[in-house]
Every structure is written in C-alpha cells, then in structure tokens.
N, C-alpha and C positions, 0 to 999 in steps of 0.2 A: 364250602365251609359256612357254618350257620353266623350270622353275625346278631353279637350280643352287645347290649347295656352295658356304660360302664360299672353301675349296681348289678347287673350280674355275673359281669366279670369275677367284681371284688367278692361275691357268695362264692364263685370258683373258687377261687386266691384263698381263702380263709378254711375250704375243706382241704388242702393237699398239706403232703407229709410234710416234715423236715427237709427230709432230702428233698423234695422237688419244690419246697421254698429256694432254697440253697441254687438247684440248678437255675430256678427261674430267675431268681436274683444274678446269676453271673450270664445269664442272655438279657437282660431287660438293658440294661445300656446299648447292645447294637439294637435290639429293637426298634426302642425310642429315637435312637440316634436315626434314623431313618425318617421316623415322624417328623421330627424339627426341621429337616430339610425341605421333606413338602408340606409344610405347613404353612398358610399363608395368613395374614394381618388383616382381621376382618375390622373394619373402620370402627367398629360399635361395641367391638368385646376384648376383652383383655383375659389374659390368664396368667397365675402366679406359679409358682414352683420353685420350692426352697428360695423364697424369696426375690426370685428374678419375675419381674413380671412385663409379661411380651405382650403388646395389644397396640393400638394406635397412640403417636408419639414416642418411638422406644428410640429414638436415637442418641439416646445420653446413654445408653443400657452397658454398665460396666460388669464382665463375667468372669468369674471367678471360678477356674476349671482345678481338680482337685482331683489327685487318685492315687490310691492304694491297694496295697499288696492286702490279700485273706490277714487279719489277723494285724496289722496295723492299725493306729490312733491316728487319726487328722484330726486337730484343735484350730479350728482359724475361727481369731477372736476378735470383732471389732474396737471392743474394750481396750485390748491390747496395741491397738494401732490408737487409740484417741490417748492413750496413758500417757503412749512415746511419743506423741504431739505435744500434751501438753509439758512433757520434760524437754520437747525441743524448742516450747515460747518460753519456757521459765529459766533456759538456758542463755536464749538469743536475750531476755530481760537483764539477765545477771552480766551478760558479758557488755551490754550496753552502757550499763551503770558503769562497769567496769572500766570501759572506754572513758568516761566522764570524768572518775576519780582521779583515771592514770593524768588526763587534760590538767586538773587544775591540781595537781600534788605536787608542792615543794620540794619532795625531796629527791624527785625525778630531775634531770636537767632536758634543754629542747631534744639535743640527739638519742638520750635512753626513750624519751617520751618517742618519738619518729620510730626509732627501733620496733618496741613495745606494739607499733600498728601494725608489723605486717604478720605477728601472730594472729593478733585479732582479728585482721579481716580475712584469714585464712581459716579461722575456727568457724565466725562468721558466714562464710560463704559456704562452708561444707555442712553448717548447720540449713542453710537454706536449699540446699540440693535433696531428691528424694533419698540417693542412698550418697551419707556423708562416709569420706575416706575418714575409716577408723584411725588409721596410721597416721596418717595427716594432721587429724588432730589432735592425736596424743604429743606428735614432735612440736605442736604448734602449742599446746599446754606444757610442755616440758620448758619449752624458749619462753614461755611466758614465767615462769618460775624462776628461771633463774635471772631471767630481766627486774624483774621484782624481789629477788633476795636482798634482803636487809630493808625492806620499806615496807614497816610495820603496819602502816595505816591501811596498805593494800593488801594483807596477808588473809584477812577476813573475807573479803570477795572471792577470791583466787581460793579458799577452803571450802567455799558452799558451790562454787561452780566446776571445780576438780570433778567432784562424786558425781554429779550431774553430767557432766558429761560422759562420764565411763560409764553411768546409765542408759545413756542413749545411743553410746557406740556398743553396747553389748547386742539391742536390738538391733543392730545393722545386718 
C-alpha cells in the first residue's frame, strides 16, 4: 500500500461521494482508536484535537468521551458548567448571609436559632459536593421555611435563595 501525505489524504477525503463520506466517517473512530494507542509523546511536540491537546506535560489532561447514535444532538457546554458554578457561589453567598441574619435575629430564640442550623449546613454541604442531593435539599429548604414562618425580616433572603437553588438542583 502506497503511503500518503496527510495533504494528500485530505485531496482524497474531499473527492469521494456522500456515501463514502458517511462510510468513512463511521470507520474512522476504530481507525484512530488504534493510532492513540501507539502513539507515543515526543518531548518536543504536542498535538491538539477538539481541543485535547497530548504532548509533553499532559498529566492534568482531563477527557471528555461523548457518543451518539446517527442522527443525535450532543451539546456539552462549558458555559453551562461555569453559569451552574456561579449559581452555586451566589447560593453558598446567600445562604451564608443567611446564616448570619438567622445569628443575630430577635425574633428567633437559642433553640429555633440551633434548629434552623442543621438545614443550613445540609444545604450547605450538598452545595459543596460535585453532584448535590436534589431531594436533600429541597427537604432541607422545606425545614428552613417553615423554621422561619412568621419572621418577616428573614422572608427576604429565603425568597432569593429558594429560585436559586431549584436552579441549581435542575442542573444536577
């Protein structure tokens, strides 16, 4: 077999039908797949591919494997992981504050105050885990609500942090 250029590979690539786009597209994964096995890390080059890029120092190298059916949509958005980050610091902020108000409010006594903490640091701790228990924290925003029924001054925090969190449990 004659061996070719990857330029004139890609001249090949660009004269063949539809159909043998299509065929060649659903072998080129085992193909490749074969190549990255023997492939080995030459000190001095690096190469990229959809953004992965394998050369000297790749040991952080995080891969992101994805696959679908003929005729399927795969959308993976960074955007969307950094949105649901920042709604899980704007949450942990809100629910901080929250902590502080419930501390110094009159209208709490010591024991609703002590009560009131083991919602929070159960919202709290599942906000700090990668995947937060949805259910966990809905019953722990439920217990906070009604720990807080009739104390007006606190109903304000507990209304911007509610949405917020049902934001962030949707992406779980």
């Amino acid at each position: 077999m004659p061996k070719y250029s990857v330029n004139e590979v890609l001249d090949i690539l660009k004269s063949l039908t539809e159909s043998e786009k299509l065929e060649l597209q659903e072998s080129l994964p085992s193909v490749l797949g074969t190549i990255a096995t023997a492939a080995k890390a030459v000190e001095s080059h690096s190469q990229n591919v959809e953004g992965i890029t394998i050369g000297n120092g790749n040991s952080g190298i995080n891969f992101n494997q994805l696959q679908a059916d003929r005729g399927s949509n795969i959308n993976q958005s960074k955007i969307q992981a950094r949105l649901q980050n920042v709604d899980v610091q704007e949450a942990l902020t809100l629910l901080s504050k929250l902590k502080q108000d419930i501390a110094t409010s009159n209208a709490l006594n010591p024991i609703e105050k002590k009560t009131l903490e083991i919602p929070l640091g159960t919202i709290e701790g599942e906000l700090n885990k990668p995947k937060p228990d949805k259910n966990l924290v809905e019953q722990s925003m439920s217990a906070l609500k009604k720990g807080l029924t009739g104390v007006a001054e606190l109903a304000d925090p507990i209304l911007k942090l509610a949405p917020l969190l049902a934001k962030v449990c949707v992406g779980i």
